[in-house]
FITOR-618541 format. One record per atom (N, C-alpha, C): z, x, y; atom name; residue number from 1. Coordinates in nm, 2 decimals, m for minus. Each point is the difference from the previous one (the first is absolute). Layout:
! residues N
<atom <Z X Y> 'CA' NUM> ...
! end
This chain:
! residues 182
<atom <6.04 8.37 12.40> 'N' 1> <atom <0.11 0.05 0.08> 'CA' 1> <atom <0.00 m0.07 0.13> 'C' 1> <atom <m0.11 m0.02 0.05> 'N' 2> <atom <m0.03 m0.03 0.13> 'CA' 2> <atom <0.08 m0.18 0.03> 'C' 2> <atom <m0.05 m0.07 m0.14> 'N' 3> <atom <0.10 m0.13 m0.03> 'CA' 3> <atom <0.09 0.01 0.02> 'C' 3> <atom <0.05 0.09 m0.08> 'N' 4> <atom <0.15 m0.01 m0.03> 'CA' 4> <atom <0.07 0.05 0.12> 'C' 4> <atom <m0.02 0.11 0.08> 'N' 5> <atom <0.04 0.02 0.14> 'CA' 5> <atom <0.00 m0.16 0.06> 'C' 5> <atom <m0.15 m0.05 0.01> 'N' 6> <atom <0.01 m0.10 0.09> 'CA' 6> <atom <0.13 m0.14 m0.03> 'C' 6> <atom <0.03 m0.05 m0.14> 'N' 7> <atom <0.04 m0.09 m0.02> 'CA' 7> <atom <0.20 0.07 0.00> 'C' 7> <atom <0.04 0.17 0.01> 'N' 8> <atom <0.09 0.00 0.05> 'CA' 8> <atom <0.05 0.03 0.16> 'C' 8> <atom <m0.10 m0.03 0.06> 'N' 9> <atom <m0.01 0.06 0.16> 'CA' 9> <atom <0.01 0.13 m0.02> 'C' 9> <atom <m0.03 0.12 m0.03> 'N' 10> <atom <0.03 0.08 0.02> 'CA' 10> <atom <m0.13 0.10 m0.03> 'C' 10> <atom <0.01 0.13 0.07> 'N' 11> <atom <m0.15 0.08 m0.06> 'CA' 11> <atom <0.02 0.08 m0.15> 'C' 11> <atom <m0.13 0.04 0.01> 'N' 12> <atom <m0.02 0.04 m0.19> 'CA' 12> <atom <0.11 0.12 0.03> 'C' 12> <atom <m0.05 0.07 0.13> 'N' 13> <atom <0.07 0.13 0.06> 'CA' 13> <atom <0.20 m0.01 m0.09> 'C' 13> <atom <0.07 m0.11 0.02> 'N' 14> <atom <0.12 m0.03 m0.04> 'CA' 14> <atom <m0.03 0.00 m0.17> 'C' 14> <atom <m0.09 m0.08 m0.05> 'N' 15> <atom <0.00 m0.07 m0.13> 'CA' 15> <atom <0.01 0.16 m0.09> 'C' 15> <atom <m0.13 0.10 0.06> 'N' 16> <atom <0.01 0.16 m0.04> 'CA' 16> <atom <0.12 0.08 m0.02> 'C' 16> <atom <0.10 m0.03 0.10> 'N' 17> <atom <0.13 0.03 0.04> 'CA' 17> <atom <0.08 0.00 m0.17> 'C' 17> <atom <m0.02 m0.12 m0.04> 'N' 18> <atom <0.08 m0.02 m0.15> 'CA' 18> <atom <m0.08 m0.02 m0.11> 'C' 18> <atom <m0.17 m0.03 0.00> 'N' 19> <atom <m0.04 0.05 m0.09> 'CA' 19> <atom <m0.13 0.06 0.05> 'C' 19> <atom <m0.04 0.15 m0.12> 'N' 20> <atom <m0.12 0.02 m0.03> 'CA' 20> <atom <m0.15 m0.02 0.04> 'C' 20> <atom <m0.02 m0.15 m0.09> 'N' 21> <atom <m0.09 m0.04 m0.01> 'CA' 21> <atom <0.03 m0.13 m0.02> 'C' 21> <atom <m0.12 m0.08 0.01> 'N' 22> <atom <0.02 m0.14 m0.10> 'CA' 22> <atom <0.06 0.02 m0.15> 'C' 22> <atom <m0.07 0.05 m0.07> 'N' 23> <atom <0.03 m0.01 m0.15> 'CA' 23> <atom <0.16 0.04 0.01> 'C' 23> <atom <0.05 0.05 0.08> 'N' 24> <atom <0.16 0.04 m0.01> 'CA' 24> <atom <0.04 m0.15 0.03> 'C' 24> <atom <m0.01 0.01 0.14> 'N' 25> <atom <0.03 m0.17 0.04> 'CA' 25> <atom <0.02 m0.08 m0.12> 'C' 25> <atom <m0.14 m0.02 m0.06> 'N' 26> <atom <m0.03 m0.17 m0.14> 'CA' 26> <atom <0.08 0.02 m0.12> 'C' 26> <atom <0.02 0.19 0.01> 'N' 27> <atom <0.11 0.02 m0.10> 'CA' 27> <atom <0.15 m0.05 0.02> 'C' 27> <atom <0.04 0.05 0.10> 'N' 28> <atom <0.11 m0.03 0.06> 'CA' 28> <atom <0.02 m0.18 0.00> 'C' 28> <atom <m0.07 m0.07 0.05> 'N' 29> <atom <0.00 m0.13 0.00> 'CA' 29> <atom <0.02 m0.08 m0.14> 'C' 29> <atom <m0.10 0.05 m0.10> 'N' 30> <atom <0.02 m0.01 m0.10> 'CA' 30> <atom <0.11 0.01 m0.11> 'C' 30> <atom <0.06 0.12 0.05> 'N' 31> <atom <0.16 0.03 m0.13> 'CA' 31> <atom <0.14 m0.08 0.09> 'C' 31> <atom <m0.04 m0.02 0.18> 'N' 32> <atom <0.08 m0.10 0.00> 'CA' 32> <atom <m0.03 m0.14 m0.05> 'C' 32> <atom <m0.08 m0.03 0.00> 'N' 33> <atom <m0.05 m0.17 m0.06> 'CA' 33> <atom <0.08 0.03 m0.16> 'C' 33> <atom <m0.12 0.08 m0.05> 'N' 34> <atom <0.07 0.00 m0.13> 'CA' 34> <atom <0.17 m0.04 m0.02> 'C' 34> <atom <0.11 0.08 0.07> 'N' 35> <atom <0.08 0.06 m0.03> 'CA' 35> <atom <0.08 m0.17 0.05> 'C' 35> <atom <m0.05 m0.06 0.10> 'N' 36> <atom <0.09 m0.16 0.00> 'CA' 36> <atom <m0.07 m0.12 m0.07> 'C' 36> <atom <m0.13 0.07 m0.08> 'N' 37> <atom <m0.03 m0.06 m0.11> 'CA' 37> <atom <0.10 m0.01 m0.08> 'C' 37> <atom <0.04 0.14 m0.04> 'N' 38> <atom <0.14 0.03 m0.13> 'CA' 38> <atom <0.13 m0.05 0.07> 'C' 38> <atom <0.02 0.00 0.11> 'N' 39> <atom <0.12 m0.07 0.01> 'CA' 39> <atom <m0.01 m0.14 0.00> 'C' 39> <atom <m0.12 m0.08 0.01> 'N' 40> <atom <0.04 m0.10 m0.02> 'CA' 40> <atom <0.02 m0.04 m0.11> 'C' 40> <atom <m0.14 0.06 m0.09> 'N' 41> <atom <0.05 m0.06 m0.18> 'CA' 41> <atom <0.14 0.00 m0.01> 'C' 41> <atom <m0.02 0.13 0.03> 'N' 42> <atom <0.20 0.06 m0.08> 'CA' 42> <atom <0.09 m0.10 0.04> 'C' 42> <atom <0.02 m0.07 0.16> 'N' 43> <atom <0.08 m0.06 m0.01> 'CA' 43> <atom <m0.05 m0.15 m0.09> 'C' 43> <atom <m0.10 m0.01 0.01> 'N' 44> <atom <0.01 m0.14 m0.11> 'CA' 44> <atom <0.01 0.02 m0.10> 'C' 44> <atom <m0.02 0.07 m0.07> 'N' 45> <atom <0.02 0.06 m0.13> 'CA' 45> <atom <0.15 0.04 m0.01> 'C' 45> <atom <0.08 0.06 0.09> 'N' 46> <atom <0.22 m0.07 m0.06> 'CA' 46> <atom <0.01 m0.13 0.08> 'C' 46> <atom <m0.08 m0.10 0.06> 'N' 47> <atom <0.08 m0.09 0.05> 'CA' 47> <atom <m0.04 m0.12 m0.04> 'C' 47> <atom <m0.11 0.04 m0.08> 'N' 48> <atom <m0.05 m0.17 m0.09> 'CA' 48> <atom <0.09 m0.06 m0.14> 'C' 48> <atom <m0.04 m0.11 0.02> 'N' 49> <atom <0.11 m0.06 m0.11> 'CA' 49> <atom <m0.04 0.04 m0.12> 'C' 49> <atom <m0.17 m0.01 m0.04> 'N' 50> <atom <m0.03 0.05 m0.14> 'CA' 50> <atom <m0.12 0.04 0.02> 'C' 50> <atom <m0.07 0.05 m0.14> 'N' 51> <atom <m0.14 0.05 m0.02> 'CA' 51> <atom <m0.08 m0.10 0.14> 'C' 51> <atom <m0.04 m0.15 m0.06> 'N' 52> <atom <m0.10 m0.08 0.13> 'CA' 52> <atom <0.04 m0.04 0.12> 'C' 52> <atom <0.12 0.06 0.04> 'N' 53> <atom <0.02 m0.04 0.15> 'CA' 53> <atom <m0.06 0.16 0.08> 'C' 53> <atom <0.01 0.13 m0.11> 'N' 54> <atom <m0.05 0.08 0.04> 'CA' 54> <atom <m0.11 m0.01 0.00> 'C' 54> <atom <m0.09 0.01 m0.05> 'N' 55> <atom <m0.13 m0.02 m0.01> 'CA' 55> <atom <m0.06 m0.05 0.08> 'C' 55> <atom <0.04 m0.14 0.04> 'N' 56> <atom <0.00 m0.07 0.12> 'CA' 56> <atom <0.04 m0.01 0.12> 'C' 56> <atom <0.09 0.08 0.02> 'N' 57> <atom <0.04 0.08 0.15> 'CA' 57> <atom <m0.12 0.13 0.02> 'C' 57> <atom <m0.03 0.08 m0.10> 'N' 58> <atom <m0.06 0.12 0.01> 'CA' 58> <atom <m0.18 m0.07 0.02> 'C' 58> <atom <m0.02 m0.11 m0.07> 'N' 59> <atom <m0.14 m0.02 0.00> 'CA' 59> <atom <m0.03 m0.03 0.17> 'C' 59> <atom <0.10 m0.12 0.03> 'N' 60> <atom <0.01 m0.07 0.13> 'CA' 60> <atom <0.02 0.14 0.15> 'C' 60> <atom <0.06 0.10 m0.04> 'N' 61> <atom <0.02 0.14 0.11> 'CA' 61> <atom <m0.14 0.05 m0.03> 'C' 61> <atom <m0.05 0.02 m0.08> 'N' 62> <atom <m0.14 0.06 m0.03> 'CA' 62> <atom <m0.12 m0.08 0.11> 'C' 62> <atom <0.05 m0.13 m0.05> 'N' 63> <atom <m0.06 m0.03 0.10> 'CA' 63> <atom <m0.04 m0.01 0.17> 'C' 63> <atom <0.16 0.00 m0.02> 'N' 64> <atom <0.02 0.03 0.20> 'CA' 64> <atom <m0.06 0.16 0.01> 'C' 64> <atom <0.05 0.07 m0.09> 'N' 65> <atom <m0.10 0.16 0.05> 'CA' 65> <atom <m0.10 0.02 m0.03> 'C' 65> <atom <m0.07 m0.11 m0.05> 'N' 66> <atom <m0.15 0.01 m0.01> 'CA' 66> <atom <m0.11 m0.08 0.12> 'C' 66> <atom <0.10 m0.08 0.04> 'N' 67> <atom <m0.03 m0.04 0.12> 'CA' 67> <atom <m0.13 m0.01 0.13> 'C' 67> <atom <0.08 0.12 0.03> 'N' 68> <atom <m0.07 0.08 0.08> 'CA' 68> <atom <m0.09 0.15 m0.03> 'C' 68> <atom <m0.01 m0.05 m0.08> 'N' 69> <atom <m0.11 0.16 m0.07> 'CA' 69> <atom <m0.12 m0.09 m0.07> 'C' 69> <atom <m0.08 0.12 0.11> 'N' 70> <atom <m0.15 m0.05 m0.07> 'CA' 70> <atom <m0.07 0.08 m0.14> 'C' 70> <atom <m0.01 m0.08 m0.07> 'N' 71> <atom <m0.03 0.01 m0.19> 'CA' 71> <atom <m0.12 0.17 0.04> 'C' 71> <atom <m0.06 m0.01 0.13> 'N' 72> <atom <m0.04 0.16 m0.01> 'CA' 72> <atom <0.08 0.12 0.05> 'C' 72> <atom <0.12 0.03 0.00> 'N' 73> <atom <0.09 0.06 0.07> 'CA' 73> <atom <0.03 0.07 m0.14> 'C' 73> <atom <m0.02 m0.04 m0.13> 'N' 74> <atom <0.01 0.08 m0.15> 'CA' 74> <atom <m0.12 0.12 0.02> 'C' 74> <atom <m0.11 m0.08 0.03> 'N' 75> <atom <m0.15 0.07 m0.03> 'CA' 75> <atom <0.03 0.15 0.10> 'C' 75> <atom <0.02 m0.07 0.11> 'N' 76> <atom <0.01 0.10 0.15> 'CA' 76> <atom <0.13 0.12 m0.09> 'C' 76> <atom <0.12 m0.03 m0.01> 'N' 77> <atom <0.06 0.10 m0.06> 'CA' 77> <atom <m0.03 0.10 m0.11> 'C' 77> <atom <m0.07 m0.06 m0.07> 'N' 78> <atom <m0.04 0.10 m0.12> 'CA' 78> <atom <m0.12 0.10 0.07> 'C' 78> <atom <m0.10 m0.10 0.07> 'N' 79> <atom <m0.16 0.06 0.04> 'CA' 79> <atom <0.09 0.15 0.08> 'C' 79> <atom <0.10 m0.05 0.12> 'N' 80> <atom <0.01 0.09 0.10> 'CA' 80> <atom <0.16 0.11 0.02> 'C' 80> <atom <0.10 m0.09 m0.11> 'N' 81> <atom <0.12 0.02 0.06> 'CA' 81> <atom <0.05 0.06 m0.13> 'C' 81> <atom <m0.04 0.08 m0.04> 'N' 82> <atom <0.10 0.03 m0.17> 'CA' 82> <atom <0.14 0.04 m0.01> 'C' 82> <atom <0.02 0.08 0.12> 'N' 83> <atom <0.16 m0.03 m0.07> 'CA' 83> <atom <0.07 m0.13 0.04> 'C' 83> <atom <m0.07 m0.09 0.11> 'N' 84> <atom <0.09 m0.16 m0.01> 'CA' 84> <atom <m0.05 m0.05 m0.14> 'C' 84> <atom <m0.15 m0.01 m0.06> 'N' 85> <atom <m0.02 m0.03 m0.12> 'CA' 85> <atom <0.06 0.08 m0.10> 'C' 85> <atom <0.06 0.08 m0.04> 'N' 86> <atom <0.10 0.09 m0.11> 'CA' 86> <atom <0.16 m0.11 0.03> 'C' 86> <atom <0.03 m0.02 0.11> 'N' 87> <atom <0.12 m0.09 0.02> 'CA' 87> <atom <0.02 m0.13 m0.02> 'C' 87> <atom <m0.14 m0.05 0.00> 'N' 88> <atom <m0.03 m0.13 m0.01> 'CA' 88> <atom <0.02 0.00 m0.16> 'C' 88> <atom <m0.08 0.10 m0.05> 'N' 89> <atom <m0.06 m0.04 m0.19> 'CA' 89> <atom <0.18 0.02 m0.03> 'C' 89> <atom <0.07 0.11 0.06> 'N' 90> <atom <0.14 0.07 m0.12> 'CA' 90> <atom <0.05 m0.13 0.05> 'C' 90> <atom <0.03 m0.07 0.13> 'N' 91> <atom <0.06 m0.11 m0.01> 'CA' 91> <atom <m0.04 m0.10 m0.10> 'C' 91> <atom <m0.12 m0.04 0.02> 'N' 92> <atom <m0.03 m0.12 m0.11> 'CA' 92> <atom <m0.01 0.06 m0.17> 'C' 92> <atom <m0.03 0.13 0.01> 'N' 93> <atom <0.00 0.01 m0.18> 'CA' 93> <atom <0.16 0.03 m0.01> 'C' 93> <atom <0.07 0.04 0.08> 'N' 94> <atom <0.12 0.02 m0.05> 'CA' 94> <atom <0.11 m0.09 0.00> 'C' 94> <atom <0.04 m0.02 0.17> 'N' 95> <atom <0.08 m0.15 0.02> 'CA' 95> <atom <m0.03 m0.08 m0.04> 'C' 95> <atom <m0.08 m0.05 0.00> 'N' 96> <atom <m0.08 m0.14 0.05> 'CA' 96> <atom <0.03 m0.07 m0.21> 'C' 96> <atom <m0.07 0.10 m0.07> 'N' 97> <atom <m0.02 m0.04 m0.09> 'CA' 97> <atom <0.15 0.03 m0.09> 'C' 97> <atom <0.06 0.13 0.02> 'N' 98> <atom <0.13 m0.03 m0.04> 'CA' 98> <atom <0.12 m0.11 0.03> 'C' 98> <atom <m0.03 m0.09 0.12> 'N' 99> <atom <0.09 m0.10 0.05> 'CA' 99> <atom <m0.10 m0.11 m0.11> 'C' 99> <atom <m0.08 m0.02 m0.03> 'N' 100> <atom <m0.05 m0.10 m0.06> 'CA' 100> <atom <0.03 0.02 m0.13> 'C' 100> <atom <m0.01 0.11 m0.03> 'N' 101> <atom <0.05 0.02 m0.12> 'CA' 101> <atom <0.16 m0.05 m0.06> 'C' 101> <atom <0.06 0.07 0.10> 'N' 102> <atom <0.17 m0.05 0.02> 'CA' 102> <atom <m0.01 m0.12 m0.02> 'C' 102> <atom <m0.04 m0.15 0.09> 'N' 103> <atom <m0.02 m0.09 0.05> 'CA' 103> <atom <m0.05 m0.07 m0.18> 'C' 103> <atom <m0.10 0.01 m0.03> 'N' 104> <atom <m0.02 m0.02 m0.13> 'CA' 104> <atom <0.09 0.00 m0.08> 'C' 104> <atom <0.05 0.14 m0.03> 'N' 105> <atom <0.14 0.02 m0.13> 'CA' 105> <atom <0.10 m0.08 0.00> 'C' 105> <atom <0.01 0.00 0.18> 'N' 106> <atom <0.14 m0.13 0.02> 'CA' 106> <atom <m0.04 m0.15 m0.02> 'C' 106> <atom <m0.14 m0.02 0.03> 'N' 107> <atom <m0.03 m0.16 m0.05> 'CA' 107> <atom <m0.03 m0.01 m0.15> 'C' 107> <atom <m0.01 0.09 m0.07> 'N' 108> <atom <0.00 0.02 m0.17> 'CA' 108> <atom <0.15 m0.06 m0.03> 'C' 108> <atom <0.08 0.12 0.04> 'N' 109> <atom <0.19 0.01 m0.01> 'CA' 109> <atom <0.06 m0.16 0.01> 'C' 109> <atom <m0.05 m0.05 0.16> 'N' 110> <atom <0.05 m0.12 0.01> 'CA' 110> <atom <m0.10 m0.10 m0.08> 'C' 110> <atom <m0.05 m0.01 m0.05> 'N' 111> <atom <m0.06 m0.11 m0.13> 'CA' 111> <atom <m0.09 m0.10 0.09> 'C' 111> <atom <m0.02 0.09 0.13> 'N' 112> <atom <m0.16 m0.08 0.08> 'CA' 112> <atom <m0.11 0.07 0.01> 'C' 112> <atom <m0.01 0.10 m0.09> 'N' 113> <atom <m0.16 0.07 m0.01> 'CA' 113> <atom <m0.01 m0.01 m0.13> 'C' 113> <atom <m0.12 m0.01 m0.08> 'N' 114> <atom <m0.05 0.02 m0.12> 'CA' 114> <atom <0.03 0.14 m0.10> 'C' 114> <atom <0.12 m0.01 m0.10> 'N' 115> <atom <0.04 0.12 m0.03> 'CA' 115> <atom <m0.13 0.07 m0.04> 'C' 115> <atom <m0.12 m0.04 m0.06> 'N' 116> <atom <m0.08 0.05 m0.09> 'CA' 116> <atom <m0.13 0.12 0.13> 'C' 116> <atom <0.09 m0.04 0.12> 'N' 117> <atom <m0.10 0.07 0.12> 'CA' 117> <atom <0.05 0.16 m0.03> 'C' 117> <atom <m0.09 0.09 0.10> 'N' 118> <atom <0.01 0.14 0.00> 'CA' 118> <atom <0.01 0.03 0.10> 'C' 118> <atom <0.09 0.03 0.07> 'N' 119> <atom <0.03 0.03 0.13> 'CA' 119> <atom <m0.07 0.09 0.08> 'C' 119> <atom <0.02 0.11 m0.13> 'N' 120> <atom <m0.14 0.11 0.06> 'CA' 120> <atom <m0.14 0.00 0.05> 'C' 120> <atom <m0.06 m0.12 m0.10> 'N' 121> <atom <m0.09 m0.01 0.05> 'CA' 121> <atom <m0.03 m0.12 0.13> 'C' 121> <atom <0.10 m0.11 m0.01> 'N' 122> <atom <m0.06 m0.10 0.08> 'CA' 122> <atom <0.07 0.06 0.10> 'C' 122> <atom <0.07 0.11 0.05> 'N' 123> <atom <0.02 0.04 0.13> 'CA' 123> <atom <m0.13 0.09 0.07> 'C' 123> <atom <m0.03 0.08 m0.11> 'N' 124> <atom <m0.14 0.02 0.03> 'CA' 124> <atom <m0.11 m0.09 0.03> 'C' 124> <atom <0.02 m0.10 m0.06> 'N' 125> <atom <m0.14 m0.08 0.03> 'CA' 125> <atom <0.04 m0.11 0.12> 'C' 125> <atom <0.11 m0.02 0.05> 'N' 126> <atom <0.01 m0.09 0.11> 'CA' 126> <atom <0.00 0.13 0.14> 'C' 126> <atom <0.05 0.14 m0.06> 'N' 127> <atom <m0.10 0.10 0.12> 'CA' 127> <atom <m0.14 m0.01 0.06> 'C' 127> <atom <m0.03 m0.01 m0.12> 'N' 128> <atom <m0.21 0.03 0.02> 'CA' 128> <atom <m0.01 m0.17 0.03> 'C' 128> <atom <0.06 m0.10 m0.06> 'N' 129> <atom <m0.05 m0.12 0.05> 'CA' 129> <atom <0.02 0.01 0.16> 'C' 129> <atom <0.14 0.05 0.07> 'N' 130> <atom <0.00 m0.02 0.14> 'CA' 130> <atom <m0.10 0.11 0.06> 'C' 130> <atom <m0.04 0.07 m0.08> 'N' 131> <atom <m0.13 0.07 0.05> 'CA' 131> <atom <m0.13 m0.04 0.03> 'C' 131> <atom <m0.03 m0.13 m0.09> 'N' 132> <atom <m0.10 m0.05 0.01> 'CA' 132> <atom <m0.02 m0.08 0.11> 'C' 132> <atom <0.10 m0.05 0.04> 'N' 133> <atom <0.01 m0.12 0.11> 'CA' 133> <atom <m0.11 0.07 0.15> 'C' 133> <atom <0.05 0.18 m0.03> 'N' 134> <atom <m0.06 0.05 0.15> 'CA' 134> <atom <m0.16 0.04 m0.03> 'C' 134> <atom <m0.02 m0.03 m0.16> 'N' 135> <atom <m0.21 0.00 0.01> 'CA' 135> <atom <m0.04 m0.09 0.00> 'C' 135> <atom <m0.08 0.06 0.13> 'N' 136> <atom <m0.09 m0.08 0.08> 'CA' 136> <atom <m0.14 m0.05 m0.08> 'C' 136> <atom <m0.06 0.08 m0.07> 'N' 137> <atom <m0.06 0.00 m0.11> 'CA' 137> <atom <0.03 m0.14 m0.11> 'C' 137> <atom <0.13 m0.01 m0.04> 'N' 138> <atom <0.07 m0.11 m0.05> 'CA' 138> <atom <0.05 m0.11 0.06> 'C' 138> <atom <0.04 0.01 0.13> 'N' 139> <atom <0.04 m0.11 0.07> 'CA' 139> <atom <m0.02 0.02 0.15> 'C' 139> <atom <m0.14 m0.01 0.04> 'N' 140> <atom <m0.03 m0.03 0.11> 'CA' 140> <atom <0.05 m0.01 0.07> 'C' 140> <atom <0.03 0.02 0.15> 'N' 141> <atom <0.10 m0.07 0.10> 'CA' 141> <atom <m0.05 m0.12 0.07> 'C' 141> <atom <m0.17 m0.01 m0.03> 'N' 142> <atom <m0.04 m0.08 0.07> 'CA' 142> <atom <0.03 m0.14 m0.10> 'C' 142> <atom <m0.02 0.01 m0.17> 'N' 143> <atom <0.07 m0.08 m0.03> 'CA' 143> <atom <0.07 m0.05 m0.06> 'C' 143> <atom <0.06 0.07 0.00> 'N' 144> <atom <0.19 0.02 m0.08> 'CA' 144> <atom <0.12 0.02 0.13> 'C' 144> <atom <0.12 m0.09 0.01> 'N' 145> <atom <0.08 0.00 0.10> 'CA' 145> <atom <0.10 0.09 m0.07> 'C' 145> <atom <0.02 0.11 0.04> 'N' 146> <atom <0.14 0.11 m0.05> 'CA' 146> <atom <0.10 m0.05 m0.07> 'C' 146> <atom <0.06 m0.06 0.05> 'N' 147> <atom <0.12 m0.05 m0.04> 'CA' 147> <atom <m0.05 m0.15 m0.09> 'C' 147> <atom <m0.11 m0.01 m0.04> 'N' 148> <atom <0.00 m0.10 m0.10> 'CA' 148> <atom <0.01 0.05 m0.10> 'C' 148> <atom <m0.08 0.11 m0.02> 'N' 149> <atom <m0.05 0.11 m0.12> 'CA' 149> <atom <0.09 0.07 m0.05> 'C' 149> <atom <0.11 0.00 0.12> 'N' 150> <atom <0.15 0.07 m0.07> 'CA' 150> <atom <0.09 m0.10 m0.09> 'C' 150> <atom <0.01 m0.14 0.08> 'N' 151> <atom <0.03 m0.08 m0.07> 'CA' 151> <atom <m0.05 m0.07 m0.10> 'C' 151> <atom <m0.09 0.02 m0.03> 'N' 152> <atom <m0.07 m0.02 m0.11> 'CA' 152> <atom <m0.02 0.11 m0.12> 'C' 152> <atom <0.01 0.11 0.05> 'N' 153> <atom <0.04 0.09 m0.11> 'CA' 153> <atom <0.14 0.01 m0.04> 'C' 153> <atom <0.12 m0.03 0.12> 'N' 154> <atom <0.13 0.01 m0.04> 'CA' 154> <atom <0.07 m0.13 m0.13> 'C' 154> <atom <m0.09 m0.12 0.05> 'N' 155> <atom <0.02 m0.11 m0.09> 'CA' 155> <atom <m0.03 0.01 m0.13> 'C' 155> <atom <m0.12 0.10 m0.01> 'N' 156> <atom <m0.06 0.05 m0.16> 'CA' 156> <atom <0.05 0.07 m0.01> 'C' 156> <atom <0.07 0.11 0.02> 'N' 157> <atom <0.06 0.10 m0.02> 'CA' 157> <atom <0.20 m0.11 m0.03> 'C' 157> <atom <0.05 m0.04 0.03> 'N' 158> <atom <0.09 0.01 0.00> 'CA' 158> <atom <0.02 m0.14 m0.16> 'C' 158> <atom <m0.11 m0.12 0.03> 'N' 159> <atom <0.02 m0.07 m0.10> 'CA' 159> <atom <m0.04 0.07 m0.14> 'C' 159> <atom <m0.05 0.10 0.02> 'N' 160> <atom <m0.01 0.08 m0.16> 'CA' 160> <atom <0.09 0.05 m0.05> 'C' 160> <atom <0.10 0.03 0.11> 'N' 161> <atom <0.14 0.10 m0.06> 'CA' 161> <atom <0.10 m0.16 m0.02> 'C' 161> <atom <m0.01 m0.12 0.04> 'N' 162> <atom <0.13 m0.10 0.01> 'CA' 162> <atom <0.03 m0.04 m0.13> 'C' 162> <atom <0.16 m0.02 m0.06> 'N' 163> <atom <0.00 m0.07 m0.09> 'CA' 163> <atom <0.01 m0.16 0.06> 'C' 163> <atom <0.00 m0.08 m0.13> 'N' 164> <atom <0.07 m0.16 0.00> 'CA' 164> <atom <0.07 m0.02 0.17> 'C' 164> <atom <0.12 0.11 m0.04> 'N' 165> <atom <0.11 0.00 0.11> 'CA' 165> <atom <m0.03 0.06 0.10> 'C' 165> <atom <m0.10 0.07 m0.01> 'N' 166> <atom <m0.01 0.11 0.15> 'CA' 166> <atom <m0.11 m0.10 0.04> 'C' 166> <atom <m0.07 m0.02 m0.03> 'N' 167> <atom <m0.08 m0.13 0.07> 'CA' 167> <atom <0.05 m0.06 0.08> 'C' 167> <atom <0.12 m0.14 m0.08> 'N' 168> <atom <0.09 m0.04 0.06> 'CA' 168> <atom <0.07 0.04 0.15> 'C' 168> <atom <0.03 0.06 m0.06> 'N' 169> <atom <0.11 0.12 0.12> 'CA' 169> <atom <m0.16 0.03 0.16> 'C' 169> <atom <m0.10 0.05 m0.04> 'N' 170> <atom <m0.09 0.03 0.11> 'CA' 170> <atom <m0.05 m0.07 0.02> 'C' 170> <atom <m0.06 m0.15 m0.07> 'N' 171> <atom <0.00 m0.12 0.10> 'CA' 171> <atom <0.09 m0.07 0.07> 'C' 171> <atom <0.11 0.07 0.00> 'N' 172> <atom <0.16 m0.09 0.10> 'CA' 172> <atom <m0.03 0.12 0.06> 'C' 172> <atom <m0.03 0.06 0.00> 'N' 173> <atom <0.01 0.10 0.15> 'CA' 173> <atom <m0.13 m0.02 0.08> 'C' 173> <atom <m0.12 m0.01 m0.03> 'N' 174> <atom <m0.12 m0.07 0.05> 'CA' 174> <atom <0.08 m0.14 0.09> 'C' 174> <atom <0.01 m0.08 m0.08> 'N' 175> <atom <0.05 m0.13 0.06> 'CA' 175> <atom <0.09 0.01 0.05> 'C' 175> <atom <0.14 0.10 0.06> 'N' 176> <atom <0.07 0.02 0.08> 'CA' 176> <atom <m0.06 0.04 0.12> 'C' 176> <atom <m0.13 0.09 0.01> 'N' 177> <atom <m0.01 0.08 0.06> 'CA' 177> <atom <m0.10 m0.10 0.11> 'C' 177> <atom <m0.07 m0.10 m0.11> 'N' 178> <atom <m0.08 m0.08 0.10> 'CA' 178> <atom <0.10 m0.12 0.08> 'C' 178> <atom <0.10 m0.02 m0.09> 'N' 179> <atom <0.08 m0.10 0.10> 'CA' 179> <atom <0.06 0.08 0.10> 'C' 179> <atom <0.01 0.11 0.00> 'N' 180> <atom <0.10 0.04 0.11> 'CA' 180> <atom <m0.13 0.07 0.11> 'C' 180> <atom <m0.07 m0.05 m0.02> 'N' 181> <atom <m0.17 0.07 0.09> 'CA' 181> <atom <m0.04 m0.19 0.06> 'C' 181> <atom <0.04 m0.07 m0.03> 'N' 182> <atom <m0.03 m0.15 0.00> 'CA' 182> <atom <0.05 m0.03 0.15> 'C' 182> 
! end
């Protein structure tokens, strides 16, 4: 608390004022993070052209919000903060994996995901896969770079679901994305 006073000018005496305790605070911080997490999917999710441009808008925002969070900020929530960790898990077991699920059905629908996939399950398993990215146990920080490990599981993760044509279609968006970064 003493941080967090200092890096808003202000004393803990004010911070008390509106919350409790810390654990209210990391809660509170938390279901707002969460909550412009969900607005952002949602809006890429009505405003993408199809199944891989979402996927690809959502993987690329994941990124920008993963950013700035350090891969032990999971550990610290569960060890200390349970009801931010209860908001954390209903978002990702619930949102998280029902948008991928959606996201899936529609890349089935449009004839760029593999009809023979299960949506139920690979939405579960690209959950626990972005879970893995934060063990440390599994991927070191000293030597594994974050965001390689993401992209490297999103590229296995996503070339398993592509057909012929969805391939197609998500290497023009790769190579759009690097010419317009050029």
């Amino acid at each position: 608390m003493d941080d967090v006073a200092s890096a808003l000018a202000i004393s803990k005496k004010t911070i008390y004022q509106f919350y409790k305790n810390k654990d209210e605070l990391v809660t509170s911080i938390s279901r707002s993070h969460m909550s412009e997490e969900k607005d952002d999917y949602s809006l890429i999710e009505e405003n993408s052209v199809d199944a891989i441009d979402e996927i690809y808008q959502v993987s690329n925002c994941f990124r920008k919000h993963m950013a700035d969070i350090h891969p032990k900020i999971l550990f610290e929530l569960k060890k200390y903060h349970s009801a931010a960790w209860q908001i954390y898990t209903k978002f990702k077991t619930e949102f998280v994996k029902n948008h991928i699920k959606r996201n899936i059905e529609r890349g089935i629908s449009e004839g760029y995901y593999r009809s023979e996939v299960n949506p139920e399950i690979l939405s579960a398993f690209r959950v626990e896969q972005v879970e893995m990215i934060f063990d440390d146990n599994l991927f070191p920080k000293e030597k594994f770079d974050f965001t390689d490990v993401q992209l490297q599981l999103f590229d296995h993760f996503i070339h398993g679901l592509l057909t012929d044509k969805g391939r197609e279609l998500y290497l023009n968006y790769l190579n759009h994305n690097k010419n317009s970064h050029a």
